[in-house]
N, C-alpha and C positions, 0 to 999 in steps of 0.2 A: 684839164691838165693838173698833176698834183705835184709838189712841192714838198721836200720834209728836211726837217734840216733837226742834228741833234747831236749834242756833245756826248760824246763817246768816253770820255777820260781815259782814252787811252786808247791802243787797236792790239794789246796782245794778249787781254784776258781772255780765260776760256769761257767760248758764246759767244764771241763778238760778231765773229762773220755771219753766224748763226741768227743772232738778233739782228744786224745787217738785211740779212739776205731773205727773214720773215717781211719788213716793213717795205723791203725793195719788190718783194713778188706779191704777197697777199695784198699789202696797201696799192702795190700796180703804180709806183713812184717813178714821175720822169727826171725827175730835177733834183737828185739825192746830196746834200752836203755837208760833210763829217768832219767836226770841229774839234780841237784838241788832240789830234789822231798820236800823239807822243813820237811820230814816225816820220822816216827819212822817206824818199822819193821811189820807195820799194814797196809801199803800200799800196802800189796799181799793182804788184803780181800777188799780193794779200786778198784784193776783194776780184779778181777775175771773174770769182765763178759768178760776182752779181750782173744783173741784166741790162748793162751800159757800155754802150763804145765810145762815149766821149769822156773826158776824162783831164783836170788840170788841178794838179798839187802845189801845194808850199810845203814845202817840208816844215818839220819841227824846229825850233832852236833848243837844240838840248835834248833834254828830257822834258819839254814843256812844248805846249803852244803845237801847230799844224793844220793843213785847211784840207781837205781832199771834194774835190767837186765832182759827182758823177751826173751824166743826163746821158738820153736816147737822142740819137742823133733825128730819127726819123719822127720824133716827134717836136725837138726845137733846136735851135740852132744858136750856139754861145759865143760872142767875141769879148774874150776877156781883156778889159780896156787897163784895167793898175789893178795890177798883184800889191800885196802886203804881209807884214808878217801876221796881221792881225788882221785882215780882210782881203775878198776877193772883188773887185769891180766891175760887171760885164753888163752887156746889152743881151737881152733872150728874146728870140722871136720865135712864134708859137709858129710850124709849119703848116698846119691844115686853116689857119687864119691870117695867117700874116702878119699880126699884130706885136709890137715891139715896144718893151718897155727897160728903163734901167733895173737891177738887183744889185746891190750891194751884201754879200754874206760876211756875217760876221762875229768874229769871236775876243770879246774885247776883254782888256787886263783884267785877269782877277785884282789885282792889286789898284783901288782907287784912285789912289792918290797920281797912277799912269793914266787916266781915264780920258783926264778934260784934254790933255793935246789928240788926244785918239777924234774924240768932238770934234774939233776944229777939222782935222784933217779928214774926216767924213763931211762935215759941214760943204767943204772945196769942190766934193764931188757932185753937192746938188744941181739938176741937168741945168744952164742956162735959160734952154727954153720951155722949163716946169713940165717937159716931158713926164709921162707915169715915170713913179721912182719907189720901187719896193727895198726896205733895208730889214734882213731878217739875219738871225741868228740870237747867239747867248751874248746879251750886255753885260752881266753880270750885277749888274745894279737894280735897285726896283724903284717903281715913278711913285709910290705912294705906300701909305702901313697898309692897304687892304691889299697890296702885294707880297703881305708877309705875316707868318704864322708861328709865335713861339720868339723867343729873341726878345733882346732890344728896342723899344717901339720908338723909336726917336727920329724925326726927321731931320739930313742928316744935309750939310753943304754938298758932299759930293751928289744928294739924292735931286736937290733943287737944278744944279747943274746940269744931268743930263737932262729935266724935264727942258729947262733954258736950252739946249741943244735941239731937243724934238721942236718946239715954234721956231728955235730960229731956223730951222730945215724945214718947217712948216711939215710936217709928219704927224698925224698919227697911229696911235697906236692900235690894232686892231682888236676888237674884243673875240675872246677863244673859248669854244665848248668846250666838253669833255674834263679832264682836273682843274681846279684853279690856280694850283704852282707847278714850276717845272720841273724844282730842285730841291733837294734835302739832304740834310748832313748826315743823317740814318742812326741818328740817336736815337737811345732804349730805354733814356729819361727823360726830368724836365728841363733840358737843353737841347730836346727835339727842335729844328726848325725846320720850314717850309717856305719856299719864294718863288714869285714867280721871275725869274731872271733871263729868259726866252721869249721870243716875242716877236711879231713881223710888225713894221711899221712902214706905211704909204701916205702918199702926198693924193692931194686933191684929184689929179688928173688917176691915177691910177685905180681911184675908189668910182672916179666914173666911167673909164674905160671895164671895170670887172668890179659893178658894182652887187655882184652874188658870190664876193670871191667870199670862203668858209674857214675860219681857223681852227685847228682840233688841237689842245694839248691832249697827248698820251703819255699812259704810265710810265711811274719810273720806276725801270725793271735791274736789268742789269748796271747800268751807270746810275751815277748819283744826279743825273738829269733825266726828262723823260723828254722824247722827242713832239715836235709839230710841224704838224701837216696842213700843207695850206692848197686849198682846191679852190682852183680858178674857173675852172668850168666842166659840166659834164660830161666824161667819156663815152664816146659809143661803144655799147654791148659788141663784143667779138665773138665770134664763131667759135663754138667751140674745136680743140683739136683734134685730129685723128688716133688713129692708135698709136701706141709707143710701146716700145718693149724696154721696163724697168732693170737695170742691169743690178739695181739694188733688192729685187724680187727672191735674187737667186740664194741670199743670203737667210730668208724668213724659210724657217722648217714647213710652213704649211705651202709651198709652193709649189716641190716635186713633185710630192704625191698628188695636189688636183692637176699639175700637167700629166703624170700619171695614167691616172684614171682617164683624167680627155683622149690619151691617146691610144688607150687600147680599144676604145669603143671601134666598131665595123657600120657605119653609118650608112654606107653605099656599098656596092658589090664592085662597082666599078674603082680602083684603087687610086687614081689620079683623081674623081669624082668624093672618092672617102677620104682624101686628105684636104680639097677644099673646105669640105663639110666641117671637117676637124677644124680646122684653121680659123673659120666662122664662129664656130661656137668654142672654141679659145678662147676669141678675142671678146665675145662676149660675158663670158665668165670670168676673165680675166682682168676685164671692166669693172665687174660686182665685186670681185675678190679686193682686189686694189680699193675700190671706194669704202668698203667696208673697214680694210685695215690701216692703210697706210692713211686716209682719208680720215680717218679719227684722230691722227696726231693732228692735223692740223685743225680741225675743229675744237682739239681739246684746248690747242693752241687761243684760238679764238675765245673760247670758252672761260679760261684761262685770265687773258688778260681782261673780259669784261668782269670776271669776277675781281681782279686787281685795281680796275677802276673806281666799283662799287668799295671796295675796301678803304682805298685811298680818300675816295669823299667823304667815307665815313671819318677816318682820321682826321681832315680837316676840321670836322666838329669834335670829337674826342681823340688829339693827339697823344695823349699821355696813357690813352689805355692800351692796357698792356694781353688782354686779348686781341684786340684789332692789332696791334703790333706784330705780334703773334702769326696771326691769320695773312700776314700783309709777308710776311718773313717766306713762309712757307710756298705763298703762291708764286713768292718770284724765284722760291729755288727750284719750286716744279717749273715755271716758267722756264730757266735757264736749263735745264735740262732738255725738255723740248726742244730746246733750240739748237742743243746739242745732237739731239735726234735729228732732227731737219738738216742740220750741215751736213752730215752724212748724206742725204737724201740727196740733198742738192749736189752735193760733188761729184755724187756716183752721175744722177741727172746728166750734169756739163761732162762726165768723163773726166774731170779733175784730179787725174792720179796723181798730181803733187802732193795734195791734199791728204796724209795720211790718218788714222784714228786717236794716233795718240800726239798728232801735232794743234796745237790751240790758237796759229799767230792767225790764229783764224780773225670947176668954177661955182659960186660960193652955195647958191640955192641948191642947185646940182649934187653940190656934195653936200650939200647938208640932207636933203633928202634920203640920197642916196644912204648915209648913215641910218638916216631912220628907218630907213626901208629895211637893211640889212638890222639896225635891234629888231624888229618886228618876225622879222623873217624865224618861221619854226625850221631847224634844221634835223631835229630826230625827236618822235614821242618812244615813250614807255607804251606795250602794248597790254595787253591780259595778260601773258602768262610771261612776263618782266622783259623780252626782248626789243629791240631798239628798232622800229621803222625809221627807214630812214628817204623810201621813195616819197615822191610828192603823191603816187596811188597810194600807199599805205599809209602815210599821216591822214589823210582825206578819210579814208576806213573809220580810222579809229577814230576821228574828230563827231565825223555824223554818227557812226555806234553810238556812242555817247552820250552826242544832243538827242536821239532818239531814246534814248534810256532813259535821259533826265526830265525830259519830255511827257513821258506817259507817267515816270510818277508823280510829276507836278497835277497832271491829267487827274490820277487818281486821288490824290490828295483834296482834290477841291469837288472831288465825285462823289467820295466817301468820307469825307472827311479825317484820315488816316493822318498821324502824324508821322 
């Protein structure tokens, strides 16, 4: 089951629903929760076309602040126990397991000095009976300077505080792949900064109960945060599905004419027999056809963001250069674009005719182990030709490749004497 939770700064820039509805289908998210959504209790007919029927909002105060929680019913089941205007409090129980733990989402005061009562009143909700208890979302705040990059290095009272919050809640903190901040101010000098201010934090019982759970931070594309994703355990491989007739097909010029040509062909004599035939090899060509075209956005998509990744890491050691700026600029406008692509895709997909083109609102040893076991734990190599394994068959590849390479030229080195 996956998890992703990520501050949106807002839900009516153009790409929202777009970058929304990439992380909701390609990441295959059950448990989607969208923080700062700037929106009134109208933002469930904003994201419809994403792939969720359950669904419980806090509106915004203002022009600030709002929670929006999406999940699949048929995969977990949500009783939200205390709403807030700054968090949501519920019990999630996993349907194919049974298994039931607290979540707390949340999106806490930019504003510090609002922080510490927020603490306490999070504090209230730890389970009495040390039940799993996951608290994820944007704190806003960071636990230490190696959660920050650029700025002020100063350790600060309200920073000691929240750490003081985490043991008194006995929480913590998860460590996360993929970038090491969430968020950036998207300065183009030296007042560039970087933090990590996202973050999911669990208690004892919860790291034993999913003690393989995986945190990913992802790029920060469109908002000035980048979302995370948190997998608690493996999916089963689904079947793939059957045919579909794209109603977005009809728009791309190379369409008529290969229905066209498929359909003048005389395949059979028998005319009920030659429109079978036809129909067959339609739908097989029209498989190829689709995979080839429309099947490249979202690859580029793919493609895309790992190259945004790679950028971003790089930034983290050279923030101030102004190539890598550059390079980081540009991928996230291709990126947003894309994404702009894809909302199309999708709305046509759901039949979405609201949806117009030029609208945009678019216990102790236990867990200690347990922790070590998860640092230990490889969750993706680099392969040969720079791509990311990420099965436990594919790390295994690469690992014995390797040893067997390094192997034989130790082999020759002491054969031949070869430096």
């Amino acid at each position: 089951m996956k998890m992703l939770s990520w501050n949106s700064r807002g839900s009516s820039w153009p790409g929202f629903i777009a970058q929304a509805s990439f992380y909701a289908h390609n990441l295959d998210i059950d448990v989607f929760c969208i923080l700062d959504t700037r929106a009134s209790s109208d933002i469930i007919n904003k994201t419809r076309n994403l792939p969720f029927d359950g669904s419980y909002v806090i509106p915004a105060q203002g022009q600030c602040g709002g929670l929006l929680l999406l999940w699949k019913t048929r995969m977990v089941h949500i009783d939200v126990i205390m709403p807030h205007n700054r968090f949501i409090h519920c019990m999630i129980t996993d349907t194919a397991t049974n298994i039931s733990w607290y979540t707390t989402f949340i999106y806490a005061y930019p504003k510090k000095e609002q922080q510490a009562a927020l603490w306490n009143e999070i504090l209230d909700l730890r389970p009495s009976n040390d039940e799993p208890w996951l608290v994820v979302g944007d704190f806003n705040i960071i636990a230490s300077l190696d959660e920050k990059l650029g700025g002020n290095q100063v350790i600060t009272n309200f920073m000691l505080n929240f750490v003081t919050f985490l043991n008194n809640a006995n929480l913590t903190s998860l460590n996360a792949s993929g970038v090491p901040f969430t968020w950036t101010n998207k300065h183009k000098d030296d007042t560039l900064i970087y933090e990590r201010l996202d973050r999911a934090c669990v208690n004892a019982n919860f790291l034993n109960k999913f003690p393989n759970a995986n945190l990913e931070n992802l790029s920060i594309i469109g908002s000035d945060h980048g979302p995370i994703c948190l997998t608690m355990r493996q999916k089963q491989t689904r079947k793939g599905n059957g045919f579909k007739f794209e109603a977005i097909w009809l728009a791309h010029e190379g369409f008529r004419p290969l229905v066209n040509g498929l359909w003048k062909q005389n395949l059979e004599n028998d005319p009920f027999l030659n429109f079978l035939a036809i129909c067959n090899q339609f739908k097989s060509q029209v498989k190829v056809w689709n995979k080839n075209v429309y099947g490249n956005l979202f690859k580029k998509i793919e493609d895309l963001n790992g190259r945004s990744n790679d950028i971003q890491q790089q930034l983290m050691l050279s923030p101030f250069s102004s190539y890598l700026q550059e390079q980081d600029l540009i991928v996230r406008k291709q990126l947003l674009q894309c994404y702009k692509d894809e909302e199309i895709f999708w709305a046509q997909k759901a039949r979405a005719n609201w949806l117009n083109l030029g609208d945009r609102n678019t216990k102790f040893f236990q867990t200690q182990t347990n922790m070590r076991k998860r640092s230990n734990t490889i969750v993706k190599l680099k392969n040969e030709v720079g791509g990311w394994a990420t099965s436990r068959e594919e790390i295994s590849d690469i690992l014995i490749k390797d040893f067997k390479r390094r192997f034989q030229k130790e082999c020759l080195k002491k054969k031949f004497g070869m430096l």
